[in-house]
mmCIF file of the protein (N, C-alpha, C, O) and its ligand, coordinates in Angstrom:
data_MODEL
# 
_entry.id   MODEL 
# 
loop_
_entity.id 
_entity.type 
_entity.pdbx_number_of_molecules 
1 polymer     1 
2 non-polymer 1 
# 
_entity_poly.entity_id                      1 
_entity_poly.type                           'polypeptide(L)' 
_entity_poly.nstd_linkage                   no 
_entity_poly.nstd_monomer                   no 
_entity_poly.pdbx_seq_one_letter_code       
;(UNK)(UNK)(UNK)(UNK)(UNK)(UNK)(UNK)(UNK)(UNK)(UNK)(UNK)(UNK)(UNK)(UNK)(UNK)(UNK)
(UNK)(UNK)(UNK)(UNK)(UNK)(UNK)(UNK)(UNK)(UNK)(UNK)(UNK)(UNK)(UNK)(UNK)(UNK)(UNK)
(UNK)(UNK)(UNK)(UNK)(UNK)(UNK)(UNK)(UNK)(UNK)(UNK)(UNK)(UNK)(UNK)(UNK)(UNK)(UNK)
(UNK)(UNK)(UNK)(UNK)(UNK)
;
_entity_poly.pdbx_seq_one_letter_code_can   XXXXXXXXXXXXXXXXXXXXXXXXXXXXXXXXXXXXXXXXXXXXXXXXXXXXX 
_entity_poly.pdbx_strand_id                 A 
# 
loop_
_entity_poly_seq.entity_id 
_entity_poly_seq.num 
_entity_poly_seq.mon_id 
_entity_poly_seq.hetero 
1 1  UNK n 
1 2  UNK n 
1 3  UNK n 
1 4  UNK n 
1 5  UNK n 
1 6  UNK n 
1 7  UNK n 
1 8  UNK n 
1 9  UNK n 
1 10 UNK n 
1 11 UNK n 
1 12 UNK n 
1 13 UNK n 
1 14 UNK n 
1 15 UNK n 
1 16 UNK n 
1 17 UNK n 
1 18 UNK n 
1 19 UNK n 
1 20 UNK n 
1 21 UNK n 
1 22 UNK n 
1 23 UNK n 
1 24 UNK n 
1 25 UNK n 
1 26 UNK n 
1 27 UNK n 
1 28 UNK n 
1 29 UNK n 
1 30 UNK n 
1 31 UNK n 
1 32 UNK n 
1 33 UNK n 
1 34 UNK n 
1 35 UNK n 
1 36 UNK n 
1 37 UNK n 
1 38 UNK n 
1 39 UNK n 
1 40 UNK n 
1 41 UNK n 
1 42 UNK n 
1 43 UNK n 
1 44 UNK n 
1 45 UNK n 
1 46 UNK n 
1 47 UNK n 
1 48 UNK n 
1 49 UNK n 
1 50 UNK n 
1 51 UNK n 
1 52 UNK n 
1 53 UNK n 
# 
loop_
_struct_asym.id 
_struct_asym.entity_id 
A 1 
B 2 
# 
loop_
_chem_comp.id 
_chem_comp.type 
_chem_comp.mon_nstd_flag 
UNK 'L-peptide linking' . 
ZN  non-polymer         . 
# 
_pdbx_entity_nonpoly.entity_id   2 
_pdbx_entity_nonpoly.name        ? 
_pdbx_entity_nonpoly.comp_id     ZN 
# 
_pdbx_nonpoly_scheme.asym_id         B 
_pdbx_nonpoly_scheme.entity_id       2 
_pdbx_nonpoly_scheme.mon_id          ZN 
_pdbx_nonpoly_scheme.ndb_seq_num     1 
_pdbx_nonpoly_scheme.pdb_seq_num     101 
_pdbx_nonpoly_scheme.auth_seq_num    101 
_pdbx_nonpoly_scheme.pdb_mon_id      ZN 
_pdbx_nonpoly_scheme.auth_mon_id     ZN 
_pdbx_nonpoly_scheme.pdb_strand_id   A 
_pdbx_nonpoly_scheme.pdb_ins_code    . 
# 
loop_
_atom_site.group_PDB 
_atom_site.id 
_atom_site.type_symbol 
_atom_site.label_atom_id 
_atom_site.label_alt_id 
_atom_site.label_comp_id 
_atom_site.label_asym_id 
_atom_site.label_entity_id 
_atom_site.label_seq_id 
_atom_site.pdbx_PDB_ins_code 
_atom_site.Cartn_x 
_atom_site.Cartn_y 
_atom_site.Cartn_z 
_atom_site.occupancy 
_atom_site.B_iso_or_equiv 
_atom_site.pdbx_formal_charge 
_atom_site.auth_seq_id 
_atom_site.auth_comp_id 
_atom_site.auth_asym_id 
_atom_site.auth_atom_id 
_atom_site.pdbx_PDB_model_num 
ATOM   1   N  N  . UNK A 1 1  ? -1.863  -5.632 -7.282  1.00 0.00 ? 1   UNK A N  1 
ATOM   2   C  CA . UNK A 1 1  ? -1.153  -4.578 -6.568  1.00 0.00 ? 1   UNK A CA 1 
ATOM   3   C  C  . UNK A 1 1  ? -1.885  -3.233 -6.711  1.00 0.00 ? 1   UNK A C  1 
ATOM   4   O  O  . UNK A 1 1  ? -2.628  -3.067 -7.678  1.00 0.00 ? 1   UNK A O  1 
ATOM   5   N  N  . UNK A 1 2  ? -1.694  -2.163 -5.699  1.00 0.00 ? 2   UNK A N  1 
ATOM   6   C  CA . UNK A 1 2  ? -2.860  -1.201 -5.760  1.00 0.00 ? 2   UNK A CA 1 
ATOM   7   C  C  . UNK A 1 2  ? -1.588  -0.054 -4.997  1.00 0.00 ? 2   UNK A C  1 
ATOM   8   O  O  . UNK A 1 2  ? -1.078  -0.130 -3.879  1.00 0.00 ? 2   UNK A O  1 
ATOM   9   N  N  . UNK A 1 3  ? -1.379  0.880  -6.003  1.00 0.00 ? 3   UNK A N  1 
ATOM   10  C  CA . UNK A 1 3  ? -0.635  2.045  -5.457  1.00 0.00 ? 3   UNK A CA 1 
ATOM   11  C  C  . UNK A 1 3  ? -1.040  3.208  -4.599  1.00 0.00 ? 3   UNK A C  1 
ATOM   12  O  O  . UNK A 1 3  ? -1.731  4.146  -4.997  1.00 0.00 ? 3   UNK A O  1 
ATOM   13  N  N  . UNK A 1 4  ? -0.475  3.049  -3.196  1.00 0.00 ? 4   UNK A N  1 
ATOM   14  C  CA . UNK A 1 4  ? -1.008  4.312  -2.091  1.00 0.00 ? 4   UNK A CA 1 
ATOM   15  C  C  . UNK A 1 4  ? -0.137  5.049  -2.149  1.00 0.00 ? 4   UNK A C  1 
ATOM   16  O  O  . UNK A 1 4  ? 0.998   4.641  -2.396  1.00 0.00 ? 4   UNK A O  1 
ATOM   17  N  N  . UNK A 1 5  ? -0.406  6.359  -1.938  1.00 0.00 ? 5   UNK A N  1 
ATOM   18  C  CA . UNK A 1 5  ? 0.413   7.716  -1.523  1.00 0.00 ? 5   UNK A CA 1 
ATOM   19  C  C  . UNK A 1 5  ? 0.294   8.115  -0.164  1.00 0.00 ? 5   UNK A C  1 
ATOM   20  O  O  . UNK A 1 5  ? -0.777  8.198  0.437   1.00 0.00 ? 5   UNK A O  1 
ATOM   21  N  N  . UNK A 1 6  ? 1.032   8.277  0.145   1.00 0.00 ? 6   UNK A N  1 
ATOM   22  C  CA . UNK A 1 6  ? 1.026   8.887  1.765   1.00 0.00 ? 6   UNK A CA 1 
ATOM   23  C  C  . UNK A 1 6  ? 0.399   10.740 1.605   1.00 0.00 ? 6   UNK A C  1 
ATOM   24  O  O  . UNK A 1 6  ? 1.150   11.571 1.093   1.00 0.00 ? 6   UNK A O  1 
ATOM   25  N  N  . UNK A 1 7  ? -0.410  10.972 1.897   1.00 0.00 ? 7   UNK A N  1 
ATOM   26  C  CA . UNK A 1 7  ? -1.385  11.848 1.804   1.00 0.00 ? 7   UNK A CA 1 
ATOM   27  C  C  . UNK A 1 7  ? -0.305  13.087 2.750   1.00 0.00 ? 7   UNK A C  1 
ATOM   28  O  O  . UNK A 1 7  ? -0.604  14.250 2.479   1.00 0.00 ? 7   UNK A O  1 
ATOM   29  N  N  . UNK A 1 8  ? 0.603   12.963 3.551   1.00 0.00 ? 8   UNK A N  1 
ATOM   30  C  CA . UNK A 1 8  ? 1.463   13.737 4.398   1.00 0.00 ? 8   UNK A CA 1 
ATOM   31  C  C  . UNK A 1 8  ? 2.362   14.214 3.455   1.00 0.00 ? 8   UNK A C  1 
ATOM   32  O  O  . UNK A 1 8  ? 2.401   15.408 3.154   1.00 0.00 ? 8   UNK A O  1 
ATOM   33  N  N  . UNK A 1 9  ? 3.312   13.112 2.812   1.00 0.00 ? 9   UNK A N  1 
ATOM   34  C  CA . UNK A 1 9  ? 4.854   13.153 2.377   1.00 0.00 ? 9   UNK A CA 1 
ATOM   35  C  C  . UNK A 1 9  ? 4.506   13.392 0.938   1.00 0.00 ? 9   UNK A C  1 
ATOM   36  O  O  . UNK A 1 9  ? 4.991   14.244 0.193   1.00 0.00 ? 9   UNK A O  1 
ATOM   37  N  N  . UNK A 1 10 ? 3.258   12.179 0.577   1.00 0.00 ? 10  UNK A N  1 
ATOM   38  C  CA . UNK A 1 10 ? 3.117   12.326 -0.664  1.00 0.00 ? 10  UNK A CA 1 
ATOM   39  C  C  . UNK A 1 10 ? 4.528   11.043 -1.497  1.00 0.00 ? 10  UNK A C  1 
ATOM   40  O  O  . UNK A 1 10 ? 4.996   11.074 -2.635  1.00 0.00 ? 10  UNK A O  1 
ATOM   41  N  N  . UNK A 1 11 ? 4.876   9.901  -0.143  1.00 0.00 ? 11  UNK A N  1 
ATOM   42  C  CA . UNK A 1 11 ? 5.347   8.850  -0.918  1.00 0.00 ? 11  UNK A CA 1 
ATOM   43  C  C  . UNK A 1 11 ? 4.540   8.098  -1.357  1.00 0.00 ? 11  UNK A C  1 
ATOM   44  O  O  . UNK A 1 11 ? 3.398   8.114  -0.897  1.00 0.00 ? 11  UNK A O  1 
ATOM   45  N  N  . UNK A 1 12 ? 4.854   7.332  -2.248  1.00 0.00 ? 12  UNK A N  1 
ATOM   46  C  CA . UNK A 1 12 ? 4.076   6.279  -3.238  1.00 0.00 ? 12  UNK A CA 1 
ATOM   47  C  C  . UNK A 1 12 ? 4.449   4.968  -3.012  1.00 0.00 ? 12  UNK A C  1 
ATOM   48  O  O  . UNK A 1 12 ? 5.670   4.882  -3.150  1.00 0.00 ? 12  UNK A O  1 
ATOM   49  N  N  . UNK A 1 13 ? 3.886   3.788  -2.693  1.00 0.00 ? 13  UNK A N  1 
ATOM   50  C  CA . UNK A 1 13 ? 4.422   2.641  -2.900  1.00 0.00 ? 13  UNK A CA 1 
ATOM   51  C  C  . UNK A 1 13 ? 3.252   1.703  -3.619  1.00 0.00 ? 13  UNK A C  1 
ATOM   52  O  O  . UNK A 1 13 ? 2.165   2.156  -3.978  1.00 0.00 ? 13  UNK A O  1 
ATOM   53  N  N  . UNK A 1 14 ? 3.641   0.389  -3.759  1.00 0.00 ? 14  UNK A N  1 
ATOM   54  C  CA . UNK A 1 14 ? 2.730   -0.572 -4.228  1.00 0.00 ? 14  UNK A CA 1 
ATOM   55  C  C  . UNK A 1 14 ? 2.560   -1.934 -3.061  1.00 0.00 ? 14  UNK A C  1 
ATOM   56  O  O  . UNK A 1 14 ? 3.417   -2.562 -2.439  1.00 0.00 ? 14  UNK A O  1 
ATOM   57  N  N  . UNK A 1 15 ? 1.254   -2.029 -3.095  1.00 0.00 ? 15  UNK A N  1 
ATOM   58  C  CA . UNK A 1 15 ? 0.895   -3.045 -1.719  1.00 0.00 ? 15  UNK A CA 1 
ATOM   59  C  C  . UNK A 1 15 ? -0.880  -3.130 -2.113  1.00 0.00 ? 15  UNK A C  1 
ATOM   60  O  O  . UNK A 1 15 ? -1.739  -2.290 -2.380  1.00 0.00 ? 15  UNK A O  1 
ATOM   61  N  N  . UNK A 1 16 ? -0.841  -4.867 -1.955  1.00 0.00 ? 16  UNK A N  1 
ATOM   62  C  CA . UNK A 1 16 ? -2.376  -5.020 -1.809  1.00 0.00 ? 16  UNK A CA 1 
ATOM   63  C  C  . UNK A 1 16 ? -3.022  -4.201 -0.786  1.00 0.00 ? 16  UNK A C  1 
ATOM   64  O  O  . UNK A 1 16 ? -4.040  -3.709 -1.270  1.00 0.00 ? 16  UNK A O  1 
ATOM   65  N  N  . UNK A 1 17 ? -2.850  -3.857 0.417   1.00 0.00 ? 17  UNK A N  1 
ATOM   66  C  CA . UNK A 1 17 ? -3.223  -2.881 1.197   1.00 0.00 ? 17  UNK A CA 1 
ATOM   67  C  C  . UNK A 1 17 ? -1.869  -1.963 2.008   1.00 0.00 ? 17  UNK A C  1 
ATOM   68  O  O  . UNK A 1 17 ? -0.720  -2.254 2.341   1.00 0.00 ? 17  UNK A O  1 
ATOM   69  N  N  . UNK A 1 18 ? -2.894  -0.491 2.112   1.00 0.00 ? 18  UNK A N  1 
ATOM   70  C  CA . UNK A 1 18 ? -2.076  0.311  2.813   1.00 0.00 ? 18  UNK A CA 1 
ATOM   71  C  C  . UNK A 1 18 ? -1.665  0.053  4.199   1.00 0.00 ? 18  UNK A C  1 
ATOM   72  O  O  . UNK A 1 18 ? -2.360  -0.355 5.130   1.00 0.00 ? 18  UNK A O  1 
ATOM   73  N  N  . UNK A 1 19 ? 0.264   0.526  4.168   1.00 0.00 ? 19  UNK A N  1 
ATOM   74  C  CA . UNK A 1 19 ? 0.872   0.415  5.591   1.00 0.00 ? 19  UNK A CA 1 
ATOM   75  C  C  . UNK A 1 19 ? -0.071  1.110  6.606   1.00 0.00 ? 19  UNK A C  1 
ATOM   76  O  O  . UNK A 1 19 ? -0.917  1.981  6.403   1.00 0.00 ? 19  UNK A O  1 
ATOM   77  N  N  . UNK A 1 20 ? 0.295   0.505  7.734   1.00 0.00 ? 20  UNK A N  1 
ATOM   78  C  CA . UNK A 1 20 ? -0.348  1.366  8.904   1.00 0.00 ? 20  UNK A CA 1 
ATOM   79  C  C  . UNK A 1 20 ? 0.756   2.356  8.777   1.00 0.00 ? 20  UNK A C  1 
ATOM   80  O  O  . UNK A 1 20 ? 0.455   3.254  7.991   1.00 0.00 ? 20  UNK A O  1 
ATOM   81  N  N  . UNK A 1 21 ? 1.808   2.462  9.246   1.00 0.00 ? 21  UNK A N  1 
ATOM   82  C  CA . UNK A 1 21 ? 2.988   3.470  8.763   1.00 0.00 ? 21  UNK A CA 1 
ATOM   83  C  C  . UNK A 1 21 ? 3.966   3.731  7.831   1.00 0.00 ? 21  UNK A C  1 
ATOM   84  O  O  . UNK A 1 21 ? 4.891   3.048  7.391   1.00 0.00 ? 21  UNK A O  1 
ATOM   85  N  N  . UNK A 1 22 ? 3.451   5.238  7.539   1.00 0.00 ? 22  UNK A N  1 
ATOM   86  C  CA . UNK A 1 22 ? 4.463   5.342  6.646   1.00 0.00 ? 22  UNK A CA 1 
ATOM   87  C  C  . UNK A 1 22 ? 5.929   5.354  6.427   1.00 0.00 ? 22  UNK A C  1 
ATOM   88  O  O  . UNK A 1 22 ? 6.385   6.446  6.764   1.00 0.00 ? 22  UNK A O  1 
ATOM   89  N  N  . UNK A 1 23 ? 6.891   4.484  5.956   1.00 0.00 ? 23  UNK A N  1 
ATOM   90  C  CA . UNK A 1 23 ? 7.910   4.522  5.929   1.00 0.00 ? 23  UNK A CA 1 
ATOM   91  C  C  . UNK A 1 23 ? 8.886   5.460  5.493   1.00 0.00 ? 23  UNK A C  1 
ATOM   92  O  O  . UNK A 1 23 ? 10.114  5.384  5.473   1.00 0.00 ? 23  UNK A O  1 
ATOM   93  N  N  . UNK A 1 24 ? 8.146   6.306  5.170   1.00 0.00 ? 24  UNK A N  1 
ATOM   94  C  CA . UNK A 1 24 ? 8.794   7.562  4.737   1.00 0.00 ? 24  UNK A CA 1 
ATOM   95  C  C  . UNK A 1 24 ? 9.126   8.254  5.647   1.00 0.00 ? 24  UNK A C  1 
ATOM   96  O  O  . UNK A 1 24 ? 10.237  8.524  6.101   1.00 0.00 ? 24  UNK A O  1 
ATOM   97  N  N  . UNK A 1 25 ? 7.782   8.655  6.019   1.00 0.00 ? 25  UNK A N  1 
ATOM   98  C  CA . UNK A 1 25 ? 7.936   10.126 7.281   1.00 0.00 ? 25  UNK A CA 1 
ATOM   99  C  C  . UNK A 1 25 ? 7.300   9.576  8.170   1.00 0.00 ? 25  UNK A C  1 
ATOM   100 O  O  . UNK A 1 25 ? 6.424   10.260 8.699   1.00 0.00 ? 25  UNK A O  1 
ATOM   101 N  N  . UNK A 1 26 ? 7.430   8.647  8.491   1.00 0.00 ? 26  UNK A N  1 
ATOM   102 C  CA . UNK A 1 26 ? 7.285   7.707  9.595   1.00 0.00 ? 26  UNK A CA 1 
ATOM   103 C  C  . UNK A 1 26 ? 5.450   8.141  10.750  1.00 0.00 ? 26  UNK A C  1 
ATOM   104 O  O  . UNK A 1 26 ? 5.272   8.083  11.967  1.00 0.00 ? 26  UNK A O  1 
ATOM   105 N  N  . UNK A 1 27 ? 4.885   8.368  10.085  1.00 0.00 ? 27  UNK A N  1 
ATOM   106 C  CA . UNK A 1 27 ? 3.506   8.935  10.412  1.00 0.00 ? 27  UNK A CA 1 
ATOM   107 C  C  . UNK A 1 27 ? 2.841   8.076  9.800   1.00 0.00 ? 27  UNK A C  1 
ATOM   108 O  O  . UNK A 1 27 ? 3.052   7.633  8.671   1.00 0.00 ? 27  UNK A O  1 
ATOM   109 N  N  . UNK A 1 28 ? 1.450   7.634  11.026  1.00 0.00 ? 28  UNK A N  1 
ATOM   110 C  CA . UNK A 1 28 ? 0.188   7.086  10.515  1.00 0.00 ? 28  UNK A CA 1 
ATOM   111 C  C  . UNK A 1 28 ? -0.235  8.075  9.855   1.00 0.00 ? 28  UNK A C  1 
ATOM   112 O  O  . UNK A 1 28 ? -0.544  9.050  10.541  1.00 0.00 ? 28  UNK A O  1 
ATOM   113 N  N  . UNK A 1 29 ? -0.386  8.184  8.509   1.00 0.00 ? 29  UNK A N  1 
ATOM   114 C  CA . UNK A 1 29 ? -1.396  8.730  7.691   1.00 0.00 ? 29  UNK A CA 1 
ATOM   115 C  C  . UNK A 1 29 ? -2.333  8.074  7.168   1.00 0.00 ? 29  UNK A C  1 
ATOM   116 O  O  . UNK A 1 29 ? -2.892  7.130  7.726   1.00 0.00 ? 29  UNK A O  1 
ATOM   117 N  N  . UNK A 1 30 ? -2.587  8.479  6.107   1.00 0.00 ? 30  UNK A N  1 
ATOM   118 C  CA . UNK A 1 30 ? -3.688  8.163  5.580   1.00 0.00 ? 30  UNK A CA 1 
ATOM   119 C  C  . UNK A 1 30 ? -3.503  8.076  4.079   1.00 0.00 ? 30  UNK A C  1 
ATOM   120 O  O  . UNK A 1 30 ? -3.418  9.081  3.373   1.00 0.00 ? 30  UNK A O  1 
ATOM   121 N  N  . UNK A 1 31 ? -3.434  6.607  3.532   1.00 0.00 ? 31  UNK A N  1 
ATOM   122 C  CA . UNK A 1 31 ? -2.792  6.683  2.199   1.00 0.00 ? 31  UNK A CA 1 
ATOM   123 C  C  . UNK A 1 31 ? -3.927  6.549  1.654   1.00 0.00 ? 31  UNK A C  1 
ATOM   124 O  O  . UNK A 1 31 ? -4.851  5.873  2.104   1.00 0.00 ? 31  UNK A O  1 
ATOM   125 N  N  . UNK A 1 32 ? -3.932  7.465  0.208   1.00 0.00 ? 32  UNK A N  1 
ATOM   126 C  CA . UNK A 1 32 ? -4.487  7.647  -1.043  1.00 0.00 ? 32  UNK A CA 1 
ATOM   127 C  C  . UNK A 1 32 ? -4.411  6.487  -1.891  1.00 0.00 ? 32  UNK A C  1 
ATOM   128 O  O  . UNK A 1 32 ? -3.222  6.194  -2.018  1.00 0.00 ? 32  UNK A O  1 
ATOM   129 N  N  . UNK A 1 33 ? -5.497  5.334  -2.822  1.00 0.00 ? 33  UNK A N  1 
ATOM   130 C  CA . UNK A 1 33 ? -5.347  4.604  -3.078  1.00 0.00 ? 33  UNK A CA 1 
ATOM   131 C  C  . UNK A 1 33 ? -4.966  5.912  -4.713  1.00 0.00 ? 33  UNK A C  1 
ATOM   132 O  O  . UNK A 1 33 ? -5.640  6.928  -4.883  1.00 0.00 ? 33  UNK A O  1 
ATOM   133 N  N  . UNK A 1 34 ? -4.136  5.615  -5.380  1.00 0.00 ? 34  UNK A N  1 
ATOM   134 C  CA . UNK A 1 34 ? -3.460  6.430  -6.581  1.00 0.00 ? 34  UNK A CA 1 
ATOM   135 C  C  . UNK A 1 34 ? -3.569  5.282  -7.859  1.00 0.00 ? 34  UNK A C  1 
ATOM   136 O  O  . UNK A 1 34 ? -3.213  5.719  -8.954  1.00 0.00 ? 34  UNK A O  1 
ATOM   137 N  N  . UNK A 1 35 ? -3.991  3.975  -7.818  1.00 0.00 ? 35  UNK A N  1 
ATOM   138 C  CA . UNK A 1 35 ? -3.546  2.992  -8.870  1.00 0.00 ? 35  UNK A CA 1 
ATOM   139 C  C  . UNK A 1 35 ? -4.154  3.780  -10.267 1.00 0.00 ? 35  UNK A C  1 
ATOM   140 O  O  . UNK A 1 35 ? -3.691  3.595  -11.392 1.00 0.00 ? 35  UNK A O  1 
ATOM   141 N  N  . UNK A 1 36 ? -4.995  4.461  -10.030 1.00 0.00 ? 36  UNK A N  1 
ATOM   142 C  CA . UNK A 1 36 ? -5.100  4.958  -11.830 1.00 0.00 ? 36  UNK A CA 1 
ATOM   143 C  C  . UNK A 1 36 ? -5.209  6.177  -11.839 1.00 0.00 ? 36  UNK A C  1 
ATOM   144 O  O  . UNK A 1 36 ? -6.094  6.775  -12.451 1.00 0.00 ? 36  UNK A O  1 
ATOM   145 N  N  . UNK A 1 37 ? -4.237  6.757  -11.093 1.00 0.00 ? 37  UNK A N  1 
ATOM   146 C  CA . UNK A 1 37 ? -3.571  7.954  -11.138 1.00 0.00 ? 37  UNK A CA 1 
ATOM   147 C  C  . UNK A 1 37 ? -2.074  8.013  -12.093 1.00 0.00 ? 37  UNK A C  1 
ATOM   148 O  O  . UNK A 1 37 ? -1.692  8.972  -12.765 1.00 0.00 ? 37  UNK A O  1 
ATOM   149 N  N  . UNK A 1 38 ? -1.549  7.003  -11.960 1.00 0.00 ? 38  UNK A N  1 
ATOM   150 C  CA . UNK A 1 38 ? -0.023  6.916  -12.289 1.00 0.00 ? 38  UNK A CA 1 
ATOM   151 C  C  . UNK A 1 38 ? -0.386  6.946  -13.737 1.00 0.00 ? 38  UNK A C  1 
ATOM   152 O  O  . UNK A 1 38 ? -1.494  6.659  -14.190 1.00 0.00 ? 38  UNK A O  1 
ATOM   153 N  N  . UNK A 1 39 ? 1.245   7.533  -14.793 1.00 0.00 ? 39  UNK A N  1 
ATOM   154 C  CA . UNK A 1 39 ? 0.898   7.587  -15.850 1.00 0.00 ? 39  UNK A CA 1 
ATOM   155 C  C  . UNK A 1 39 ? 0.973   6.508  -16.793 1.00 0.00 ? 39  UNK A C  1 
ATOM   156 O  O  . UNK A 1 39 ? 0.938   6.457  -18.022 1.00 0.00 ? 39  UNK A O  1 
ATOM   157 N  N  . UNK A 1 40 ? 1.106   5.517  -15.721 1.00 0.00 ? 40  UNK A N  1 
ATOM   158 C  CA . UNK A 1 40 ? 1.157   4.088  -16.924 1.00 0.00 ? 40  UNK A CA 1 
ATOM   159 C  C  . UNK A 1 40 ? -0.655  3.685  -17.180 1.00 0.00 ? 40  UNK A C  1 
ATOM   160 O  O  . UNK A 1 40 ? -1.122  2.929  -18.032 1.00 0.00 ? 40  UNK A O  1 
ATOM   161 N  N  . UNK A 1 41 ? -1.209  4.285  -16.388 1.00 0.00 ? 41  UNK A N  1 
ATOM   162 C  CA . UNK A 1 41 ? -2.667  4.148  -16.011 1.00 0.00 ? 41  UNK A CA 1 
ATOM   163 C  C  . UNK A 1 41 ? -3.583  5.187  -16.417 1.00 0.00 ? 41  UNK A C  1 
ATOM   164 O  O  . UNK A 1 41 ? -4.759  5.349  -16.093 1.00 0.00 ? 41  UNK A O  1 
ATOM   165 N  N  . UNK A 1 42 ? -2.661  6.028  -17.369 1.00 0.00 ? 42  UNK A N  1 
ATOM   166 C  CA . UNK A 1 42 ? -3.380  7.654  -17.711 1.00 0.00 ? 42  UNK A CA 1 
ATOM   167 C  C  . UNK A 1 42 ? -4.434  6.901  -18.949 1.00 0.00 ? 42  UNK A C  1 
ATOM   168 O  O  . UNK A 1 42 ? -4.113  6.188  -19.900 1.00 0.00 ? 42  UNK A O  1 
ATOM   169 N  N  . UNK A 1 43 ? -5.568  7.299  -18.575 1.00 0.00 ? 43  UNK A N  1 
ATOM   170 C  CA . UNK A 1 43 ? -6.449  7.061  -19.987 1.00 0.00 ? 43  UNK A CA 1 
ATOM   171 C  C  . UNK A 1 43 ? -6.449  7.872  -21.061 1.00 0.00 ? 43  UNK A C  1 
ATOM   172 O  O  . UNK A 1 43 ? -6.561  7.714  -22.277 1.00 0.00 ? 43  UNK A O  1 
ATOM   173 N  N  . UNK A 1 44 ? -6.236  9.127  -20.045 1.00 0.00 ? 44  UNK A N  1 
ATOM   174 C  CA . UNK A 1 44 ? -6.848  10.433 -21.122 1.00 0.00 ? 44  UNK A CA 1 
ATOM   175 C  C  . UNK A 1 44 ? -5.713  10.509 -22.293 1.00 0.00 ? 44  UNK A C  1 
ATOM   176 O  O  . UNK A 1 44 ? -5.741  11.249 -23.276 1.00 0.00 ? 44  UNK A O  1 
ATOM   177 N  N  . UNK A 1 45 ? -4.900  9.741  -22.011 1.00 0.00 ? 45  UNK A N  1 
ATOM   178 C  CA . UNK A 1 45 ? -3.525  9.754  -23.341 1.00 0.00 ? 45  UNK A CA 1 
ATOM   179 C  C  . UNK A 1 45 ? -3.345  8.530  -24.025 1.00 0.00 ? 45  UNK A C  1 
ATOM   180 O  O  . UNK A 1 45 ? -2.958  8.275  -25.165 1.00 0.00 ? 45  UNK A O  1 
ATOM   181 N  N  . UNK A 1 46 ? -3.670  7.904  -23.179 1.00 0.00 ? 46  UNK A N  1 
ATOM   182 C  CA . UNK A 1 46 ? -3.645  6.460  -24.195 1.00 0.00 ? 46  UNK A CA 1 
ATOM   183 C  C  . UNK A 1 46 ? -5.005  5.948  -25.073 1.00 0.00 ? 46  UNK A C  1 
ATOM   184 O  O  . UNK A 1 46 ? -5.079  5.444  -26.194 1.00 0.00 ? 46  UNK A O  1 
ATOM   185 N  N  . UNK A 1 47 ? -6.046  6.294  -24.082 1.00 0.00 ? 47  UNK A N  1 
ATOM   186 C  CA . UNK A 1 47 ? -7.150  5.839  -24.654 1.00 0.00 ? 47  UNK A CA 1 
ATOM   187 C  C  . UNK A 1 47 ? -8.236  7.486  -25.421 1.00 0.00 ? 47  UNK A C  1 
ATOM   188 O  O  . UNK A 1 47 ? -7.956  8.679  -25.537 1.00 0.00 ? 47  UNK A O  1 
ATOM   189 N  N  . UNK A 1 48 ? -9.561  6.587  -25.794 1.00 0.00 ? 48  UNK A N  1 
ATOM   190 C  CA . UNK A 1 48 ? -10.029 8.048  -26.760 1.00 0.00 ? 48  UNK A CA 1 
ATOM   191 C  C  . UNK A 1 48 ? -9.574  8.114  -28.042 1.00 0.00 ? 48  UNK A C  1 
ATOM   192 O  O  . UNK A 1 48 ? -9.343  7.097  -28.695 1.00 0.00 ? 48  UNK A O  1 
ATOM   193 N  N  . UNK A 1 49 ? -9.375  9.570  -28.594 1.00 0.00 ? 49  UNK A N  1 
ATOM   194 C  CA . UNK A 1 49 ? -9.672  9.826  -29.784 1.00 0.00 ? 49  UNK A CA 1 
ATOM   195 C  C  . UNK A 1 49 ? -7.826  10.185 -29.676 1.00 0.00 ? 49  UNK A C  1 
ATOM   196 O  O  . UNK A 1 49 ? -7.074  10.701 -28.849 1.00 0.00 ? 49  UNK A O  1 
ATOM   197 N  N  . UNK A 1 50 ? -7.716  9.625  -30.901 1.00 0.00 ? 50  UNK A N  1 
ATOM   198 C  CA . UNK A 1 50 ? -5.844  10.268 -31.274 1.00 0.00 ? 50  UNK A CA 1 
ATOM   199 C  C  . UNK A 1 50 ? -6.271  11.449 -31.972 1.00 0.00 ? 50  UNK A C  1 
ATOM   200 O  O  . UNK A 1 50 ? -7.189  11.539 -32.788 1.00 0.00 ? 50  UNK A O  1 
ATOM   201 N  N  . UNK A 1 51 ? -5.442  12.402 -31.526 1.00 0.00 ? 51  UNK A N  1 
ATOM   202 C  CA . UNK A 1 51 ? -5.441  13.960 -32.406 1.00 0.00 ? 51  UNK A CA 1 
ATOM   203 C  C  . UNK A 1 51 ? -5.129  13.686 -33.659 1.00 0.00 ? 51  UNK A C  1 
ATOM   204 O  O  . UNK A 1 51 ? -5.746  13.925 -34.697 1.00 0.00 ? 51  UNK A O  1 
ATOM   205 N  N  . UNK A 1 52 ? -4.164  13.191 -33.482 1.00 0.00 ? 52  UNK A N  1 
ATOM   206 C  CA . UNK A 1 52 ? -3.029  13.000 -35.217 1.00 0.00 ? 52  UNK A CA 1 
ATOM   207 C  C  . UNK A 1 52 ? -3.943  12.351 -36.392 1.00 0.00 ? 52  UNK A C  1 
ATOM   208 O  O  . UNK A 1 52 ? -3.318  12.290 -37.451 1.00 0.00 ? 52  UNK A O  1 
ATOM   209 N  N  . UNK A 1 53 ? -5.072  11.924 -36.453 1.00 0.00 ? 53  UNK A N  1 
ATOM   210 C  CA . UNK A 1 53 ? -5.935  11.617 -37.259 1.00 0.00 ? 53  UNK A CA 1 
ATOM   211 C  C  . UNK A 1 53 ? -6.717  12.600 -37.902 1.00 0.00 ? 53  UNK A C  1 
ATOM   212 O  O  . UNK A 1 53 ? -7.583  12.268 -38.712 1.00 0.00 ? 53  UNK A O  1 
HETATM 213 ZN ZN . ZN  B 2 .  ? 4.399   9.780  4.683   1.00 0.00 2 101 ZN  A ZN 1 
# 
């Protein structure tokens, strides 16, 4: 699964590929592939150096 944003509305969904329309605001846009954007996908906090050491 690969998370797009609607680059207009700025909705998010999950789909092997992006809608032709967005179901949001009902416009062909142009979705943003976001999958390691989200914060379950944040590196810079999970991965690296822990401060607390
Ligand atoms: Zn939209």
């Amino acid at each position: 699964m690969t998370s797009w944003k609607c680059s207009n509305c700025g909705y998010t969904l999950e789909a092997d590929a992006p809608p032709e329309q967005c179901p949001s605001c009902g416009e062909r846009c142009d979705f943003i592939d976001v999958s390691c954007y989200i914060p379950e996908c944040d590196t810079t906090t999970s991965g690296g150096v822990d401060e607390r050491l």
